[in-house]
ROSEDO-741579 format. One line per 5 residues: number of its first residue (from 1); their letters; for each residue x, y, z of C-alpha. Coordinates in nm, 2 decimals, always signed. Example, Ala and Ser with C-alpha at 12.3 -4.5 7.8 and 13.67 -1.06 7.14 Angstrom:
ROSEDO-741579
1 = as = +1.23 -0.45 +0.78 ~ +1.37 -0.11 +0.71
END
This chain:
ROSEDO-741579
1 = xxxxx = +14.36 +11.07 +14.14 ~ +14.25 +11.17 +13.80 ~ +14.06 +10.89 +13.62 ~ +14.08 +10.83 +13.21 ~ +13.76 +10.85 +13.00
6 = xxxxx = +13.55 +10.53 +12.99 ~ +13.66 +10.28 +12.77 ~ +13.55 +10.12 +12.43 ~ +13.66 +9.87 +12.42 ~ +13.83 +9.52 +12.60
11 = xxxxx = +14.15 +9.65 +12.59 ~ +14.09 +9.96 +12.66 ~ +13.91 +9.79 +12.99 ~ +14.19 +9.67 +13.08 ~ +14.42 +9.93 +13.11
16 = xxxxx = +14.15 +10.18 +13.20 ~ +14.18 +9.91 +13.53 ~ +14.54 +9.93 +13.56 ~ +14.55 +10.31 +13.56 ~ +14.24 +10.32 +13.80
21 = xxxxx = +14.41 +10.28 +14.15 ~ +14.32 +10.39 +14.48 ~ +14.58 +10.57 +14.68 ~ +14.84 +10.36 +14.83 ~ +14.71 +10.04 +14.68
26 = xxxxx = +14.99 +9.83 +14.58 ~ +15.08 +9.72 +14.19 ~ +14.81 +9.46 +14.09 ~ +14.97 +9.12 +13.96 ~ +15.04 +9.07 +13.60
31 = xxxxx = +14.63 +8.88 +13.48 ~ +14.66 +8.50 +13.53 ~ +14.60 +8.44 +13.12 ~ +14.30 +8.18 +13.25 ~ +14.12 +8.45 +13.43
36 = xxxxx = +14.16 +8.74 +13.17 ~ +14.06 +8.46 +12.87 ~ +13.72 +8.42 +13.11 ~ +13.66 +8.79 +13.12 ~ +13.72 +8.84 +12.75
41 = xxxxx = +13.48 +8.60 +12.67 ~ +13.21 +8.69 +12.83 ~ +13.24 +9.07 +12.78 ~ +13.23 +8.97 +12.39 ~ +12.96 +8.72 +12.46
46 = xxxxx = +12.80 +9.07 +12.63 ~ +12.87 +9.26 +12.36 ~ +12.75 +8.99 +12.10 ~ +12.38 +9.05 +12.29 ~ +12.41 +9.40 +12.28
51 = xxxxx = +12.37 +9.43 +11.92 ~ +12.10 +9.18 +11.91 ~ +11.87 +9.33 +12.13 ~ +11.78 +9.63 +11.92 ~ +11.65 +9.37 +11.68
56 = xxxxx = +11.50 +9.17 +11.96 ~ +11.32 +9.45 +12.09 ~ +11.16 +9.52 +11.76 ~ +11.04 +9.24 +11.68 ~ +10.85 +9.22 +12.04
61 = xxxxx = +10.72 +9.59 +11.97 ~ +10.61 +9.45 +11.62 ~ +10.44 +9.19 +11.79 ~ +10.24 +9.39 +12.06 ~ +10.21 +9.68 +11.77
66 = xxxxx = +9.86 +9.75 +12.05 ~ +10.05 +9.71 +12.37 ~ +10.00 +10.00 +12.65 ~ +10.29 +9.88 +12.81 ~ +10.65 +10.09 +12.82
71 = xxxxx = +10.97 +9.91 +12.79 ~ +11.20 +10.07 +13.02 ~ +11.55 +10.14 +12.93 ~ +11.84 +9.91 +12.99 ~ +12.15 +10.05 +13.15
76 = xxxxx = +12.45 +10.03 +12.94 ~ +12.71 +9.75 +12.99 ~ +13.01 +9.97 +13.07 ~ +12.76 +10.21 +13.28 ~ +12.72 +9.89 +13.50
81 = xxxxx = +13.04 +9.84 +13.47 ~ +13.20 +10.17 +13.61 ~ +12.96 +10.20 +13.90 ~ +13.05 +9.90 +14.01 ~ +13.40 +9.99 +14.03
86 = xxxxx = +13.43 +10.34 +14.12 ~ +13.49 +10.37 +14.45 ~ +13.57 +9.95 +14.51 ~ +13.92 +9.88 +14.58 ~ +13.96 +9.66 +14.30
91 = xxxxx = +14.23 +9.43 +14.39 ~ +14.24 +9.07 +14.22 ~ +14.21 +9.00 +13.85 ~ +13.93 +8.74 +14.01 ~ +13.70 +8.98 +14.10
96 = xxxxx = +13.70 +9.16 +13.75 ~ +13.67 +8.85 +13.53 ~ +13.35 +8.78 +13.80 ~ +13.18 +9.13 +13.75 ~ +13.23 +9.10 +13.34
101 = xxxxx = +13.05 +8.74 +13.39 ~ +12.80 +8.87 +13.61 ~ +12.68 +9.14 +13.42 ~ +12.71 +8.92 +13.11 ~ +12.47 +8.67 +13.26
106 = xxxxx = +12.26 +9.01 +13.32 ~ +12.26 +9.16 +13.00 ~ +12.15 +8.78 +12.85 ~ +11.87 +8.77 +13.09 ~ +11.72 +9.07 +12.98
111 = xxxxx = +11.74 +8.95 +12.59 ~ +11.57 +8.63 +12.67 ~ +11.31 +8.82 +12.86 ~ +11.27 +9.06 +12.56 ~ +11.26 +8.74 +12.30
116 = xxxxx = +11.04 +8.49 +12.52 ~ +10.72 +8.37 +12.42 ~ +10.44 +8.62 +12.39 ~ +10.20 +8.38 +12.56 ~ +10.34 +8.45 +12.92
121 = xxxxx = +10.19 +8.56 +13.26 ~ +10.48 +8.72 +13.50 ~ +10.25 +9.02 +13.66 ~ +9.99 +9.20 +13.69 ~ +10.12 +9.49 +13.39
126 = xxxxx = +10.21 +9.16 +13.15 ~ +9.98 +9.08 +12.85 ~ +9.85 +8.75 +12.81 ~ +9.85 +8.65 +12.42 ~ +9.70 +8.34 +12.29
131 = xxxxx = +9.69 +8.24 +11.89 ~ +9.45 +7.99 +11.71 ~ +9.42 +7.83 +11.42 ~ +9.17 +7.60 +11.27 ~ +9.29 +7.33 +10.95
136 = xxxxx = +9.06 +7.28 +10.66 ~ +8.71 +7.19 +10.76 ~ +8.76 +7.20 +11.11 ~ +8.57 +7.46 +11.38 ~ +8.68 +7.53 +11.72
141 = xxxxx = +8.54 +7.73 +12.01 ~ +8.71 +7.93 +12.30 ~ +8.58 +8.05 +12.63 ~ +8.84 +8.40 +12.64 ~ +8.94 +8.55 +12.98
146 = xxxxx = +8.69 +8.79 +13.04 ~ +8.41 +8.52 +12.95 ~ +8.38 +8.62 +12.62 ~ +8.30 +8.34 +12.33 ~ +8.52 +8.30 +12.00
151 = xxxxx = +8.42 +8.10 +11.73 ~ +8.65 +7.97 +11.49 ~ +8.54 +7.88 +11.11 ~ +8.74 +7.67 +10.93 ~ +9.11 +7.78 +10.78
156 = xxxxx = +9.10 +8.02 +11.04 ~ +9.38 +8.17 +11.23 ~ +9.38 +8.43 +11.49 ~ +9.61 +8.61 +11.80 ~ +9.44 +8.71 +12.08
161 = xxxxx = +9.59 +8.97 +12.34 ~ +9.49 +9.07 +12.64 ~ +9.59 +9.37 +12.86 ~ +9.48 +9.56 +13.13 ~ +9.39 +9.78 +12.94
166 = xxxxx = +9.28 +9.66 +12.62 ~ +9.14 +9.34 +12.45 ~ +9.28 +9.25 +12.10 ~ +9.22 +8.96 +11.87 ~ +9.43 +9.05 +11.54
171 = xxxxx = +9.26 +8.79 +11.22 ~ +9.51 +8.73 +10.98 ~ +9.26 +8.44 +10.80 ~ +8.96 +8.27 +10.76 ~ +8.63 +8.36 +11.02
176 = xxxxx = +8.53 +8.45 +11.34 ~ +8.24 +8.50 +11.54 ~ +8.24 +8.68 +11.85 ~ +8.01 +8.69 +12.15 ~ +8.19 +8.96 +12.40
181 = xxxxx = +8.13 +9.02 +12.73 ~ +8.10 +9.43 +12.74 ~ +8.36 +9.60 +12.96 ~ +8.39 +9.98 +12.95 ~ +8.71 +9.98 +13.07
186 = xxxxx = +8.85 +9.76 +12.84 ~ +8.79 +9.78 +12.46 ~ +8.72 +9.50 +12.26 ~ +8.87 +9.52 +11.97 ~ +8.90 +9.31 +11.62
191 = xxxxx = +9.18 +9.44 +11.37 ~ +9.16 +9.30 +11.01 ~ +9.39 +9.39 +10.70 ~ +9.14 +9.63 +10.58 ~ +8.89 +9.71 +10.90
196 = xxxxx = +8.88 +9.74 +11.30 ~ +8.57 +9.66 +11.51 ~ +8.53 +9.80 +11.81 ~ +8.26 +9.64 +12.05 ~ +8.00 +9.81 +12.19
201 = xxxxx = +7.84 +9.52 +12.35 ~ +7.73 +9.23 +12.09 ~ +7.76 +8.95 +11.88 ~ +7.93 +8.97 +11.59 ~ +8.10 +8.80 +11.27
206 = xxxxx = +8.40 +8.90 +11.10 ~ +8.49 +8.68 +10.76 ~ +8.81 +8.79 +10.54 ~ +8.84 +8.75 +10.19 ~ +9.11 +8.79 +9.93
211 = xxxxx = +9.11 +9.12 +9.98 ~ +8.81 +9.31 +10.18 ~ +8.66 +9.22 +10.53 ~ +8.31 +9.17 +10.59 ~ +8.13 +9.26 +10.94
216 = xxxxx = +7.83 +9.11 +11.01 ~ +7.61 +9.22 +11.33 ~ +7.42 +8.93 +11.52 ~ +7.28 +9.15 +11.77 ~ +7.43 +9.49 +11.98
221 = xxxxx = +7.61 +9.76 +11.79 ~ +7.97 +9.75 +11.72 ~ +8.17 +10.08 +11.51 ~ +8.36 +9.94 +11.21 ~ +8.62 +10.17 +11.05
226 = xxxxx = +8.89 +10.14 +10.88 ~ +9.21 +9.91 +10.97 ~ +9.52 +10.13 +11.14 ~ +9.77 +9.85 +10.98 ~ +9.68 +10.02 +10.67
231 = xxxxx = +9.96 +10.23 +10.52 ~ +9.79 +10.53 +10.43 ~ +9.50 +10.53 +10.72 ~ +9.17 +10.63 +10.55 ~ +9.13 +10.68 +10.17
236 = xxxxx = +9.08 +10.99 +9.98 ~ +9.29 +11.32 +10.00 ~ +9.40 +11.45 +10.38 ~ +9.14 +11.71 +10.51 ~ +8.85 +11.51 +10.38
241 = xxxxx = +8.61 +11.51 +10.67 ~ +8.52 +11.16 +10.68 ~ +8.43 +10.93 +10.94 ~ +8.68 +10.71 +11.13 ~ +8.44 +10.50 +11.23
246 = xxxxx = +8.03 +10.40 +11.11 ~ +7.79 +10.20 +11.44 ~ +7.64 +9.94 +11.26 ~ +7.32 +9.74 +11.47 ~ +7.20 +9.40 +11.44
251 = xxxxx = +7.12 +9.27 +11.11 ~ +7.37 +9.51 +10.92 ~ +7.65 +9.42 +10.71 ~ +7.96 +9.62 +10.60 ~ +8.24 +9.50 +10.35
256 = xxxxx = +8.54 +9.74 +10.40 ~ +8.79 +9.69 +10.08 ~ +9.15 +9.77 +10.14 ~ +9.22 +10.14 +10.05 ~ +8.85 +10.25 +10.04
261 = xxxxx = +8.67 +10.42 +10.33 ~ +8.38 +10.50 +10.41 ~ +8.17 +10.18 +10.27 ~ +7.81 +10.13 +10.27 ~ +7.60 +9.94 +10.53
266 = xxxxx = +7.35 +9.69 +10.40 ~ +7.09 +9.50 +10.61 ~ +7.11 +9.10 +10.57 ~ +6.98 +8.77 +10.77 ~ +7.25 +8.79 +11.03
271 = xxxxx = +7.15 +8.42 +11.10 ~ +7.21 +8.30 +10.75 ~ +7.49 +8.45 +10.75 ~ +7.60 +8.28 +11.12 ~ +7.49 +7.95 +10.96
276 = xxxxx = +7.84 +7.83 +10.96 ~ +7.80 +7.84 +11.35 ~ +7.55 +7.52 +11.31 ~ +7.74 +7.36 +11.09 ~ +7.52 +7.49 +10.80
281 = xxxxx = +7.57 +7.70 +10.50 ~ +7.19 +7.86 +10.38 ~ +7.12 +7.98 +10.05 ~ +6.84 +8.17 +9.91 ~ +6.87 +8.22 +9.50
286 = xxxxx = +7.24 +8.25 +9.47 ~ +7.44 +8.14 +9.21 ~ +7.56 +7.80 +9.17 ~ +7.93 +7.90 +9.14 ~ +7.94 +8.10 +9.48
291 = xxxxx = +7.78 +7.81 +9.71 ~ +7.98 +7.57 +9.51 ~ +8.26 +7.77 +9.65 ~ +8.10 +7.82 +10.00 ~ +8.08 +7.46 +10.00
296 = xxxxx = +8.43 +7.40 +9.90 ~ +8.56 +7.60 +10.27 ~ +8.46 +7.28 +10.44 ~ +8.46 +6.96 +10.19 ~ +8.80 +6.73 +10.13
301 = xxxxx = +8.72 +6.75 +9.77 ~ +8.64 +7.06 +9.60 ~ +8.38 +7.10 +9.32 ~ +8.47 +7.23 +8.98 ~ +8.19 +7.34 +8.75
306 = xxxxx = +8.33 +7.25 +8.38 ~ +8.04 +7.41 +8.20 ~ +8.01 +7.78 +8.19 ~ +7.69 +7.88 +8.17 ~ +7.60 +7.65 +8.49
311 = xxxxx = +7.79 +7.89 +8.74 ~ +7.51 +8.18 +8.71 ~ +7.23 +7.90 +8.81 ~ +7.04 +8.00 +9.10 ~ +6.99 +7.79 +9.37
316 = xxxxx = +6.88 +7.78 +9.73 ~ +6.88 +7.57 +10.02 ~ +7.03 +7.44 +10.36 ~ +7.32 +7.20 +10.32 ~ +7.53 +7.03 +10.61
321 = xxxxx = +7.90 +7.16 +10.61 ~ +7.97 +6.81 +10.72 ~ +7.77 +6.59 +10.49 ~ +7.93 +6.63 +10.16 ~ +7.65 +6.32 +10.02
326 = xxxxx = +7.40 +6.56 +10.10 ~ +7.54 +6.81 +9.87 ~ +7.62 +6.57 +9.58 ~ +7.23 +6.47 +9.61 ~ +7.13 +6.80 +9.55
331 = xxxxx = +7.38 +6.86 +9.27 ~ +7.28 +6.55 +9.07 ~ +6.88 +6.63 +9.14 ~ +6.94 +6.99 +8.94 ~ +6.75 +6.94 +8.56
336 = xxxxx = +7.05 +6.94 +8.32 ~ +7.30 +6.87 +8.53 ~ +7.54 +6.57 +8.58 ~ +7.85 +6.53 +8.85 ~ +8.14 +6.29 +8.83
341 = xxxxx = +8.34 +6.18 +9.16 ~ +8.69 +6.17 +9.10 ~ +8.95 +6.11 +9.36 ~ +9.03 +6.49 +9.36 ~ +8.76 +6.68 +9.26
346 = xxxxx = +8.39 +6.70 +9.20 ~ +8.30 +6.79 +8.85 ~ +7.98 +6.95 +8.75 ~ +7.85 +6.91 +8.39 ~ +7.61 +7.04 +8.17
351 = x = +7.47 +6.70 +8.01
END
């Protein structure tokens, strides 16, 4: 018996069938219209998720851009098909329209399976990811799998994946703070717009802002380079020899600007600047325009300083994120300085 190439379509199923006979087996029927309908319908309902899982797959590979795992390959519908067939006496129009179904429902599995939530648990190899997010002025705080501690600041959002092989929170805004419980095996790691931060056993805070990410170590080391979303890697021509990552230790700060690499450590008050963590913003002789804006993060009405020359004032002191009053009282005990409430805004005056 000599057998026709495989075909490429419904049609050419179809007579690809009819020419596919085992010895002696007697003419087939002419299709009950009911049963061939059925088949047609669900090989195009097949072939429908065929061309969407490309994009399907993608988007999950997007979304797991870290992920160790491999996706394995999916065997072709008419592959599936034709080995279900070759050598099967096939002998009722019945049993076809069942196979196309079958291996419909199959194919329709798999692309739920590749678009499901990303949040799921079904074996040992799967990735757990969690996201969250915190609204204006609120804080929240999550005990992680491996015991680890994750503070959120407010207007925060952040995806937290982990593997067994890796641990990966991706910040896309706002602050975190991160206590980690230190596994070799597994890195901890934080990816930014603009930086990565690899643990190495600490505490650490990571704040984004319009357009640079600052790293601030509590205590332990962590590396800090630069962040592999980033288009072009690290800055500067290709055979620089610059480093992919800098160790910073407790008490050092590093603000990595999108673009530029390597930056410049600095040593700060790691608990000022963890403040937030208390509920607490500290300042010691900073301008009145910068914690007018720190202040704003938290309060449901923001201040607006009116007169110029009052935003390079420098000021100091501990104010309560969640006692706006507080604030005011300060603001209206400044020499020179007047504040009117209005129902939007708080507006700070020279008199």
């Amino acid at each position: 018996m000599t057998r026709s190439p495989e075909p490429g379509s419904f049609e050419d199923f179809v007579q690809w069938l009819e020419r596919t006979k085992h010895d002696g087996e007697p003419d087939r029927p002419v299709p009950d219209p009911q049963v061939l309908s059925a088949a047609r319908e669900a090989w195009q309902e097949h072939r429908s998720l065929q061309r969407a899982q490309p994009a399907a797959l993608a988007e999950r590979r997007r979304a797991e851009t870290y992920a160790a795992e491999d996706d394995q390959p999916v065997l072709s519908f008419w592959s599936r098909v034709f080995a279900a067939f070759r050598g099967v006496l096939v002998s009722h129009w019945q049993y076809v329209a069942i196979t196309v179904a079958s291996v419909g429902v199959i194919s329709l599995g798999l692309l739920l399976w590749s678009l499901g939530p990303t949040a799921r648990v079904s074996g040992p190899a799967e990735a757990t990811v969690l996201h969250f997010e915190t609204r204006h002025g609120e804080q929240q705080t999550h005990r992680l799998a491996d015991n680890s501690l994750l503070h959120l600041n407010t207007d925060s959002a952040v995806t937290v994946r982990y593997s067994q092989t890796q641990r990966l929170v991706l910040l896309t805004s706002g602050e975190a703070n991160f206590v980690v419980t230190h596994e070799p095996q597994r890195t901890f790691r934080v990816v930014t717009a603009s930086a990565e931060v690899m643990d190495l056993g600490t505490q650490f805070n990571v704040r984004l802002g319009p357009d640079s990410t600052e790293v601030t170590v509590v205590e332990g080391r962590v590396a800090v380079g630069p962040s592999p979303m980033m288009e072009n890697g690290t800055a500067g021509p290709s055979g620089t020899n610059r480093p992919r990552f800098l160790q910073l230790g407790a008490n050092q700060q590093i603000r990595l600007l999108k673009g530029e690499w390597p930056a410049t450590p600095i040593t700060v008050d790691a608990q000022r600047a963890t403040a937030w963590l208390h509920r607490q913003i500290v300042f010691d002789h900073e301008t009145l325009e910068r914690v007018a804006a720190e202040f704003n993060r938290y309060a449901p009405k923001p201040v607006e300083i009116t007169t110029p020359a009052l935003r390079d004032l420098e000021v100091g002191g501990v104010f309560s994120t969640d006692d706006p009053e507080e604030f005011l009282a300060f603001l209206r005990g400044l020499k020179g300085v007047t504040v009117d409430v209005t129902a939007t805004e708080i507006r700070v005056s020279q008199k």
